[in-house]
N, C-alpha and C positions, 0 to 999 in steps of 0.2 A: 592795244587793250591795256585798260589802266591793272596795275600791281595789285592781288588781292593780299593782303596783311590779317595772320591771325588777332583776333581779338579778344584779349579776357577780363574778366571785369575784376578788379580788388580795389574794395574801402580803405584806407589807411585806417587805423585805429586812432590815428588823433581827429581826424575827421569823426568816428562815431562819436569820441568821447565830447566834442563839443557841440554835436549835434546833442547829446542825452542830454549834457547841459542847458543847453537853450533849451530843450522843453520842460524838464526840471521846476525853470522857472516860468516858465507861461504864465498869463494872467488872463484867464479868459473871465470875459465877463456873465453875466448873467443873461438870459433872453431877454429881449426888451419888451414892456409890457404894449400889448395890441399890436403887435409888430405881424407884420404880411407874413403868411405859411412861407416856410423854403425846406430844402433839401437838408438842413443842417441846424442843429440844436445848441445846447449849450453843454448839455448832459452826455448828447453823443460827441461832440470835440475833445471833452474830457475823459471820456472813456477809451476815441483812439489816440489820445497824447498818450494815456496810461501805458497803455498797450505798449506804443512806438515805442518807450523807453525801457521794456524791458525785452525787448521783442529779438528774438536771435535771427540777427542779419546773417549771422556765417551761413546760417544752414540755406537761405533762401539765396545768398549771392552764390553757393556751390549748386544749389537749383540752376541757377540762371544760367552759368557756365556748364552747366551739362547740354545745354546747347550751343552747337556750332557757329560762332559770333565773328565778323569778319568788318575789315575796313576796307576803303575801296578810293579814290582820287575820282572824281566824277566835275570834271570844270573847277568852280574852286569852292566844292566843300568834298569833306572827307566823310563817305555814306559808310555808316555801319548796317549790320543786316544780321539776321539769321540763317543761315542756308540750310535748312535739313535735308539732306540728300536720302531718294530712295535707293533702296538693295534691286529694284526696279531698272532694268535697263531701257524701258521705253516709258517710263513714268513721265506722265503729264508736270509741267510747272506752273505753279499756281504763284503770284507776285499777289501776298498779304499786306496792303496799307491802313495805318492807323490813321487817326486825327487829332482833337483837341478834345478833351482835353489829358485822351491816356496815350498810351508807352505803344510800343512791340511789346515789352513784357505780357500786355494786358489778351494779349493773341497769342500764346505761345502754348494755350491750352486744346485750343482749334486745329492749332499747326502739328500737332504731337499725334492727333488722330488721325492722321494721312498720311501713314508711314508709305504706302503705294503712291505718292507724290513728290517730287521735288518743290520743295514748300519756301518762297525768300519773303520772312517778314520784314519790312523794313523800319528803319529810321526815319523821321523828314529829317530835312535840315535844321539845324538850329534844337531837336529833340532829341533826345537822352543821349548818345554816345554821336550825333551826326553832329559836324560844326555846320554852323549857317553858315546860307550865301556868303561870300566874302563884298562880292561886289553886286549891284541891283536888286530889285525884288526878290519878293519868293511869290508869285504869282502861278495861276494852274497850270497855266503854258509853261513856264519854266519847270516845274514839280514831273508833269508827265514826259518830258522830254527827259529828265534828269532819270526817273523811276525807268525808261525804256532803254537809257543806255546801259541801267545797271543789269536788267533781263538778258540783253542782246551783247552789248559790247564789251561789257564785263562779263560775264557768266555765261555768256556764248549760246543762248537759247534762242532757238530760231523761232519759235511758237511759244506762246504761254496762255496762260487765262489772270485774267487779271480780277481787282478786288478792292475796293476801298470805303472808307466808311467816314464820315462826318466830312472835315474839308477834300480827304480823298475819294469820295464819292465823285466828285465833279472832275477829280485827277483822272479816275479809272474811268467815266464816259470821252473823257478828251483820248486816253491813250487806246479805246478802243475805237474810237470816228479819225486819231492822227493815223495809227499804225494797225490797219485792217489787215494788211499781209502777213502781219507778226504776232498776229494775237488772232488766237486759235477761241474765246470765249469771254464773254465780259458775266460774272455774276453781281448783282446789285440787290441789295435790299435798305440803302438810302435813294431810292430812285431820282432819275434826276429833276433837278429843278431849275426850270425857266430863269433869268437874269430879272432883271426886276422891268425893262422895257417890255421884255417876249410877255410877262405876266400882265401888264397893261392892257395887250393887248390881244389876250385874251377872250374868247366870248362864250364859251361853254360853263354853263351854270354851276356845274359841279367842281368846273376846275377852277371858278372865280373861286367858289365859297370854300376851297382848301386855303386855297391862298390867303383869303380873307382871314381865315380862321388863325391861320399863321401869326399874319401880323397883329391880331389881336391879342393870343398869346404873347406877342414878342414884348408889348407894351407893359407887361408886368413880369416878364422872365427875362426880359432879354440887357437886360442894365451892363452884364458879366460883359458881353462883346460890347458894348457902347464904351466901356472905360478901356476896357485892351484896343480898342481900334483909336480911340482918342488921348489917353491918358496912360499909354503902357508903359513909360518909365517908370511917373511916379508910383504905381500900381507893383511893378517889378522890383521898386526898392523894395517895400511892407515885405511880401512876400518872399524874397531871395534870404531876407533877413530873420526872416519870425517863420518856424518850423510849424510850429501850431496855426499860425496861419495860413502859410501855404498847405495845411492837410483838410485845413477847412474849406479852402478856396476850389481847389481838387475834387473833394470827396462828395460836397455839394453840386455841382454836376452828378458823377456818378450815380447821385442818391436819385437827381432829379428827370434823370433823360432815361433810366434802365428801366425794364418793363415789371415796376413793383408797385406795391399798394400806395397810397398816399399816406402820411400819416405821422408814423414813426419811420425816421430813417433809417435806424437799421434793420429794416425789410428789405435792403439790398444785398445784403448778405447772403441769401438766398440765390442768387444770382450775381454775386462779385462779393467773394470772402473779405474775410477784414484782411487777410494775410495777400488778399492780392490787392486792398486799396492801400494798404502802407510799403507795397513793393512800389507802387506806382509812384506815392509820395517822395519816397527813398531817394530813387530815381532822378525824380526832377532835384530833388535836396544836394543830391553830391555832383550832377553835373550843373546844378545855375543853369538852369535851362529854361524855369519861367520866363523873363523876359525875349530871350529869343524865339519862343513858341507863342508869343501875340502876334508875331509878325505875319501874319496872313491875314490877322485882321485890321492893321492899318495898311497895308504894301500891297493891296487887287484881289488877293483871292476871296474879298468877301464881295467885290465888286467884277463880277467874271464876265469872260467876254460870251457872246453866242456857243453856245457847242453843236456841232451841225450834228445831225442824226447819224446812228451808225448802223452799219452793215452786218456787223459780228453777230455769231450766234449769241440767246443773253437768255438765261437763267432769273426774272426778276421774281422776289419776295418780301413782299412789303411789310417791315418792321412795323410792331405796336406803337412805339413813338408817333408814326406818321400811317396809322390804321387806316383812314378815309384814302389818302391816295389814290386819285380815281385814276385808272385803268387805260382811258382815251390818252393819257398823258406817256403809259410807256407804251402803248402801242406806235403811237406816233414818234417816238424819240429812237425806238428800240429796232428795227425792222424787222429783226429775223428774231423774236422770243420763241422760244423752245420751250420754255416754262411759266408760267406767272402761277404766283399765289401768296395769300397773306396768310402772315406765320403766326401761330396760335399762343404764339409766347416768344420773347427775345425784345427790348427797345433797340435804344441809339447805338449799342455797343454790342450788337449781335451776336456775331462769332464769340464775344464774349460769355454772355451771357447762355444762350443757347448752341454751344460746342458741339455737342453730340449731333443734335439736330441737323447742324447745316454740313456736318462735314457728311453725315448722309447725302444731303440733297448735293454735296458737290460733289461728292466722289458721283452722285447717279447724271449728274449732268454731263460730268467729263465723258463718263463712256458713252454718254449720248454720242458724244461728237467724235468719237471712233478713235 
């Protein structure tokens, strides 16, 4: 069993002070005239550069450390996590994974509402405090095998329920169809999604025309993974480099995948504070972790292999982001649902955004399963 290693987070102060600097000097430009709607403005960038530079990091990194933060030797990257432990002697474990483009931070509000849970948010690799693979891929096969030793052979949990969202969505169906004996529940509300062969060949109408719908979206939204899956270095300089940039790069997802009005961006606020999208920025800012978190999108995980159907009991609730989801899709993926239904508010970053809500539905789901 690999060594667990406390973990606590401290900024050096010359690191702030050259971070204020760089944004100080920013130079953002103006919107461009007839320029395609997006998630991010000119007016809102300048308003969280303002922000960031005056913004008390002490109080939010002594936030962060009030939770239990830990490192772990997992093959060869070094897995940070959260472990909240319940006062619970038979409390269920729930293994929380993030995606692309937030943190664990951006979960640690979900996690805090199931004190009756042993709760492990993790790191991927290569994101905020985890180093990346050292050697190979970061592929889903690798990720769920990696996320199952930390449950099992680290933290010594025989059962858990598992959880993922954006690229660990396809994590948490692998690690519920690898490891059916050791996984007590799978909850989904990115439900899964076919490889891009299984969808070809396809023939139900409703699930062509999701799909369809997808890619048609993808063809004026989807540029962000086109360049991180083809061009992540040069893309990892800008950004590593330019604070303002990277908050722009960042915030715009946020704005644009969470379940808020179109419009003005900061109607995500409403649903992901400013105080939590400049933790998020922070984050990536002091560990250089942009370019190590493209790597799922040139390295397989955006290209996945089959995931066979699984067994486990499964809780699904289909997020706003992806509302049509038809139904035939997780019934046939899922075998044993215990729950289905679509959520009346929450997108891409659920537990995020709608925290109260699902730690209801998951706390009711665990005792389903006794």
């Amino acid at each position: 069993m690999s060594e667990v290693r406390p973990f606590e987070l401290h900024v050096s102060d010359q690191v702030l002070d050259d971070l204020r600097a760089r944004l100080a000097r920013s130079r953002i430009p103006d919107d461009s005239p007839r320029r395609p709607a997006s998630g991010m403005t000119a007016s809102y960038l300048r308003e969280l550069v303002g922000e960031w530079i005056d913004w008390d990091w002490r109080a939010r990194e002594a936030w962060l450390n009030r939770h239990p933060q830990f490192i772990a030797d997992i093959g060869d990257a070094a897995m940070h996590f959260v472990h909240l432990r319940s006062e619970r002697a038979d409390a269920p474990a729930l293994l929380v994974m993030h995606g692309w483009p937030h943190t664990f931070a951006l979960q640690l509000d979900f996690a805090e509402l199931l004190p009756d849970f042993d709760v492990v948010v993790a790191s991927l690799p290569g994101f905020a405090f985890s180093s990346p693979y050292a050697i190979g891929e970061m592929s889903e096969q690798r990720l769920a095998a990696t996320m199952h030793a930390l449950m099992t052979e680290v933290l010594g949990y025989e059962r858990y329920i598992t959880y993922g969202e954006d690229v660990t969505a396809n994590v948490s169906d692998l690690i519920a169809a690898r490891y059916p004996e050791q996984v007590a529940g799978i909850v989904a509300t990115h439900a899964h999604f076919p490889n891009s062969d299984e969808r070809t060949a396809l023939t139900d109408p409703a699930e062509r025309a999701f799909f369809e719908a997808i890619a048609v979206k993808h063809e004026t939204d989807g540029a962000y993974g086109h360049v991180q899956a083809t061009r992540p270095d040069t893309l990892a300089f800008a950004l590593n480099d330019s604070p303002a940039g990277l908050l722009g790069w960042l915030a715009e997802k946020l704005v644009e995948w969470s379940d808020t009005p179109s419009g003005d961006p900061r109607a995500v606020e409403r649903r992901i504070s400013r105080e939590r999208i400049l933790t998020e920025a922070m984050i990536y800012w002091v560990t250089q972790t942009i370019g190590s978190s493209f790597r799922p999108y040139y390295e397989g995980a955006d290209r996945p292999d089959a995931i066979p159907p699984t067994s486990v009991p499964a809780a699904v609730f289909i997020q706003r982001h992806e509302a049509t989801y038809p139904e035939s899709l997780v019934r046939r993926h899922y075998l044993d649902v215990r729950e289905f239904g679509r959520l009346d508010e929450g997108g891409h970053f659920t537990v995020a955004e709608v925290p109260e809500q699902m730690a209801v539905r998951v706390r009711a789901f665990a005792a389903s399963l006794g």
